[in-house]
C-alpha positions in Angstrom: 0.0 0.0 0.0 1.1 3.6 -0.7 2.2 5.3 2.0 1.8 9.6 1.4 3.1 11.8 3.6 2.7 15.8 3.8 6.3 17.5 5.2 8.1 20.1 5.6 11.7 20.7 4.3 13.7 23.4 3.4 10.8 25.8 5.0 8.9 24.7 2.3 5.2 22.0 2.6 5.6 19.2 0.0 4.2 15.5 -0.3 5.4 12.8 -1.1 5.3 9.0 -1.3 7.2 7.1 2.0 9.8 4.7 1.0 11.9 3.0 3.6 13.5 6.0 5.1 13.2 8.4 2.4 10.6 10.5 1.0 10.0 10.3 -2.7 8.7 13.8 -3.8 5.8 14.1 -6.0 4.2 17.8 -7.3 0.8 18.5 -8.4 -2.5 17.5 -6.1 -1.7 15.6 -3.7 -5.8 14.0 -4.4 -6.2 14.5 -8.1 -3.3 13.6 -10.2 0.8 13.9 -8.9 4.0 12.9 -10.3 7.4 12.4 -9.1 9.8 14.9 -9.1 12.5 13.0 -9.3 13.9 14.0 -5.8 14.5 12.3 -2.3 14.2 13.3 0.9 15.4 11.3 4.1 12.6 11.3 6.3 14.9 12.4 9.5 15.3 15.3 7.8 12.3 16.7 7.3 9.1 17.8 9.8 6.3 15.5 9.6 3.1 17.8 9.1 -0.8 16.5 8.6 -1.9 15.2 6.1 -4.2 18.0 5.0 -4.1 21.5 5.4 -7.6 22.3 7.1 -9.6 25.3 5.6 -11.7 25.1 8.9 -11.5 22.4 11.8 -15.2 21.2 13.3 -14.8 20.8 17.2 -16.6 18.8 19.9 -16.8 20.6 23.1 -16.4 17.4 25.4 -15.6 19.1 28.6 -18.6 21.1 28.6 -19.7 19.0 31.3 -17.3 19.6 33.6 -17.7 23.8 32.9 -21.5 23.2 33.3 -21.3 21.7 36.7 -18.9 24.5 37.6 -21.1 27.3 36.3 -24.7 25.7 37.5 -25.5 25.5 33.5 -28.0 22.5 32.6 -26.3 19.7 30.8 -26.9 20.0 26.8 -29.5 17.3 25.4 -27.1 17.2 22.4 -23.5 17.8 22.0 -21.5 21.0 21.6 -20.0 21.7 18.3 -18.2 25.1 17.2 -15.9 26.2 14.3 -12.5 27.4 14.7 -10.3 28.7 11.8 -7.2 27.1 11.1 -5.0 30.1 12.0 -6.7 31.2 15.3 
């Protein structure tokens, strides 16, 4: 199975494919169409990063109950969700 990995080397994000200890790099999208570079990376050199950069992140609020309790609030039927942007 393909292994892909986002990085960072060189202060720059990439992708690639994880072979053995190196990082083969590929350009394009990493989810429509990519194709190797042609260079290698070893993986101890370069920062590990996710493997998508979120445009927003969906959160569960899962010690709500604990801050409810505190703060005499009624427990929620339903669970707390909220939106936070990436950069905040």
């Amino acid at each position: 199975m393909t292994q892909w990995i986002r990085f960072e080397y060189d202060r720059k994000a990439g992708f690639g494919v994880l072979e053995g200890d190196s990082i083969v790099v590929h350009s394009g999208d990493m989810f429509v169409s990519t194709k190797p570079t042609g260079n290698k990376i070893k993986l101890a050199d370069a920062k590990i990063l996710t493997p998508c950069d979120p445009s927003k992140m969906i959160c569960l609020w899962n010690n709500f109950h604990q801050l409810a309790a505190k703060n005499n609030f009624r427990r929620p039927e339903e669970p707390l969700y909220f939106l936070k942007a990436p950069n905040s």
